[in-house]
C-alpha positions in Angstrom: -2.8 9.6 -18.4 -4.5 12.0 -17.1 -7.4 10.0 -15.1 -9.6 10.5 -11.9 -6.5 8.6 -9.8 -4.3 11.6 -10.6 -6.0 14.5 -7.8 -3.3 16.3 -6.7 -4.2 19.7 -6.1 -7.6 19.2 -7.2 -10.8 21.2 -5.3 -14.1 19.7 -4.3 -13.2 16.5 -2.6 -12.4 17.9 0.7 -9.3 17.7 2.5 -7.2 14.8 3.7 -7.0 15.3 7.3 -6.4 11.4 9.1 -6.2 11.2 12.7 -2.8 10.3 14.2 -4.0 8.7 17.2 -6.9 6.3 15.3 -5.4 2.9 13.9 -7.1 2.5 10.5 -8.2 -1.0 10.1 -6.1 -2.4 7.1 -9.5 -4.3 5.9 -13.0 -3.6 6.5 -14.6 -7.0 5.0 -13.7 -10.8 4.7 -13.7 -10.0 0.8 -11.4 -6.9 0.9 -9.1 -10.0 2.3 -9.4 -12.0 -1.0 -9.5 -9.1 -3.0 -5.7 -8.5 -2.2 -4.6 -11.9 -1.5 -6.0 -12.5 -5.4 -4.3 -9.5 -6.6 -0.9 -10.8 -4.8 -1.6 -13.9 -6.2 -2.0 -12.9 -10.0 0.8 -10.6 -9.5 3.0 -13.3 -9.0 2.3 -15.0 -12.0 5.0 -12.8 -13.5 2.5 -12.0 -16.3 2.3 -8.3 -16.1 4.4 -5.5 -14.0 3.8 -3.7 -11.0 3.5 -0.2 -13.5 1.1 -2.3 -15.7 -1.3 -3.1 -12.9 -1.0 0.5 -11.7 -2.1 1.2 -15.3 -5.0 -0.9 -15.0 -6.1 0.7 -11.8 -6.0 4.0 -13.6 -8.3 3.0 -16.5 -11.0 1.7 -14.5 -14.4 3.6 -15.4 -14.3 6.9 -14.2 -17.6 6.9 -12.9 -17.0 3.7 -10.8 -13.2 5.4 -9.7 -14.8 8.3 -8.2 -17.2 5.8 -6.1 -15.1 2.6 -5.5 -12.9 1.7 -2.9 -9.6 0.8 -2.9 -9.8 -2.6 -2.8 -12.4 -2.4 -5.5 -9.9 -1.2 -7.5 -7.9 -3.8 -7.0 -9.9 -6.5 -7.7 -11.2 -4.4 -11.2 -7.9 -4.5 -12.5 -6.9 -7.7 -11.2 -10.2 -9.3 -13.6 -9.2 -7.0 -16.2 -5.3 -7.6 -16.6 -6.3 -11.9 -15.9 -8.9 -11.6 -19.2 -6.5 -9.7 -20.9 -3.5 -11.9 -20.4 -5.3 -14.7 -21.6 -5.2 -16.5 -18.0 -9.0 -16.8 -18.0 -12.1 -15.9 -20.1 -14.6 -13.6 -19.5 -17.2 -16.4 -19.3 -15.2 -17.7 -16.5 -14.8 -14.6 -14.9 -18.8 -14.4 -15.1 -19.5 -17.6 -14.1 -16.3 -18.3 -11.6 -16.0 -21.7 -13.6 -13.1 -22.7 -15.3 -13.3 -23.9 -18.8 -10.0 -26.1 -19.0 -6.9 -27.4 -16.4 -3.9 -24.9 -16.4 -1.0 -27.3 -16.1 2.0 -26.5 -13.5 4.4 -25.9 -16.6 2.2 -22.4 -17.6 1.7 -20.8 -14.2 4.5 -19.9 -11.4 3.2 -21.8 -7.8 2.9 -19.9 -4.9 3.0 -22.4 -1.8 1.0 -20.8 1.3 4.0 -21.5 3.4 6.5 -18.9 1.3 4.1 -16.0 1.1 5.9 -14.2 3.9 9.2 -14.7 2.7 9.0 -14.2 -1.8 6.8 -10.9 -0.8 9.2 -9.9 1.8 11.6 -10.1 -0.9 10.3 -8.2 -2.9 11.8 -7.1 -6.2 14.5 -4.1 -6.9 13.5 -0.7 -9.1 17.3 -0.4 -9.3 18.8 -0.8 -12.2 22.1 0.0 -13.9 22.3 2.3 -17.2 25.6 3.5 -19.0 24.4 7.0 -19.9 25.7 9.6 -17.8 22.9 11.6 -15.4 21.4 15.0 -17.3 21.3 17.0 -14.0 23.1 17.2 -10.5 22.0 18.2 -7.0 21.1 21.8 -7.0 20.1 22.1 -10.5 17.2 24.1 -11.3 14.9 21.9 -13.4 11.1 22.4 -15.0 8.6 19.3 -14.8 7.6 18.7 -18.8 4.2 19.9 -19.8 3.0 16.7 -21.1 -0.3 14.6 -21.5 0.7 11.4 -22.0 -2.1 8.7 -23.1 -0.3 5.4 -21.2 0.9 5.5 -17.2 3.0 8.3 -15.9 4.2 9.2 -12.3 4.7 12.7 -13.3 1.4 13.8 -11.6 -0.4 17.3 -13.4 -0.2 19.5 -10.4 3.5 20.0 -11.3 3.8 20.2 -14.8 5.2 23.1 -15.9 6.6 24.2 -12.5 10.2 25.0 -11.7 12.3 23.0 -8.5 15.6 22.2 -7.2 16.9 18.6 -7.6 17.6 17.5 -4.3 18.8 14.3 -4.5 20.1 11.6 -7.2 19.1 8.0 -6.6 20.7 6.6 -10.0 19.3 4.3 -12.5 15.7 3.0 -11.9 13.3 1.1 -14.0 11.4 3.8 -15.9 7.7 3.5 -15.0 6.2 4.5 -18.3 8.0 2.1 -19.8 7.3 -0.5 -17.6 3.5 0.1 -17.9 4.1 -0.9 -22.0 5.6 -4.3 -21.0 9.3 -2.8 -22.0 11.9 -2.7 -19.3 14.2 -0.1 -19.6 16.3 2.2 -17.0 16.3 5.7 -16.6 17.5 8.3 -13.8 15.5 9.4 -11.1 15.4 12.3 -8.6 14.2 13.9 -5.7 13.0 17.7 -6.9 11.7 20.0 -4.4 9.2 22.5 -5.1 8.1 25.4 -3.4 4.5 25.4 -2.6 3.9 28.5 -4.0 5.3 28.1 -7.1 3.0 25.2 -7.9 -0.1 26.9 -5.9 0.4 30.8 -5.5 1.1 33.0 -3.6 -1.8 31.8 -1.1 -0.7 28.3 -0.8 1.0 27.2 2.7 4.8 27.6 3.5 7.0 24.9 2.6 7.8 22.7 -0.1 6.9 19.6 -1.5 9.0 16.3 -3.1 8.5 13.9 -6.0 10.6 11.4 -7.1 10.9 12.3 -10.7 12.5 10.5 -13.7 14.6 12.3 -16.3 12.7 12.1 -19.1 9.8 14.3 -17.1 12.7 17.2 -16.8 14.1 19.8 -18.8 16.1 23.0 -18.0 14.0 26.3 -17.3 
């Protein structure tokens, strides 16, 4: 979708300059702390994808996007996706009391002592697909113009622009799919594009890279 998370490119918000030699302080308050450990937490429930929470994120108010944090964020979507799952109400989401005892046969349990090592694990965006890849390293390829109403990682600033595909990384799950609850594989690439031909002829040297599935690409 095309959302206030997807500013690429965009003026007005000044630029993005960190400084390399100041360690940023991964939280700034005890709750930022629960806010993530909750979101971790829910995650692991197994009731909703990684692209699915993204999703939430993205249709958070735009009003309160523009002025939230990031944890924020996370927690917003966290209440949302629990509500919506039908893990809890929203009158115990108002009132943090719960209205009946979940039993251990409807919920996955994640022991404090195997945090480190399940999230460590993590979980593969490989996956195998029998149709053969549309394009090869070195093709020229054109990002789709497309506004799509569910999750995308085909960000606006690139749409409609013409790059090189630089490398091939095979069958991965496809994002927008994943976002809709279905889980299906697609290929995925590495396309460079000149700076120029997204920007102008007044936008810096160089290039820049996005991992791009195939259904985002067509030939020019």
């Amino acid at each position: 979708m095309n959302g206030p998370h997807d500013m690429g490119g965009m003026h007005g918000f000044g630029p993005i300059d960190p400084d390399p030699e100041e360690k940023e302080e991964l939280f700034h308050a005890e709750w930022e702390r629960r806010a993530f450990a909750v979101t971790l937490a829910a995650g692991f429930l197994g009731k909703w994808s990684i692209d699915e929470a993204r999703f939430a994120r993205e249709t958070m108010d735009p009003d309160l996007y523009l002025g939230a944090g990031y944890y924020h964020k996370w927690l917003d979507a966290s209440e949302r996706l629990l509500v919506q799952k039908g893990l809890i109400t929203e009158e115990e989401l108002a009132t943090a009391k719960a209205e009946r005892r979940v039993g251990p046969d409807e919920v996955r349990i994640l022991k404090g002592g195997t945090v480190d090592q399940t999230f460590l694990k993590g979980g593969p965006a490989s996956m195998e697909i029998d149709a053969a890849p549309a394009f090869r390293v070195g093709d020229r390829v054109r990002s789709k113009q497309m506004n799509p109403k569910g999750h995308t990682r085909n960000p606006r600033y690139i749409r409609g622009h013409v790059g090189e595909v630089v490398l091939h990384h095979g069958g991965h799950v496809f994002a927008d799919a994943s976002a809709e609850g279905e889980r299906r594989g697609e290929h995925l690439y590495t396309v460079r594009f000149d700076a120029r031909e997204i920007w102008g002829p007044d936008a810096f040297g160089g290039a820049v890279m996005v991992d791009l599935w195939e259904p985002y690409l067509e030939r020019p």
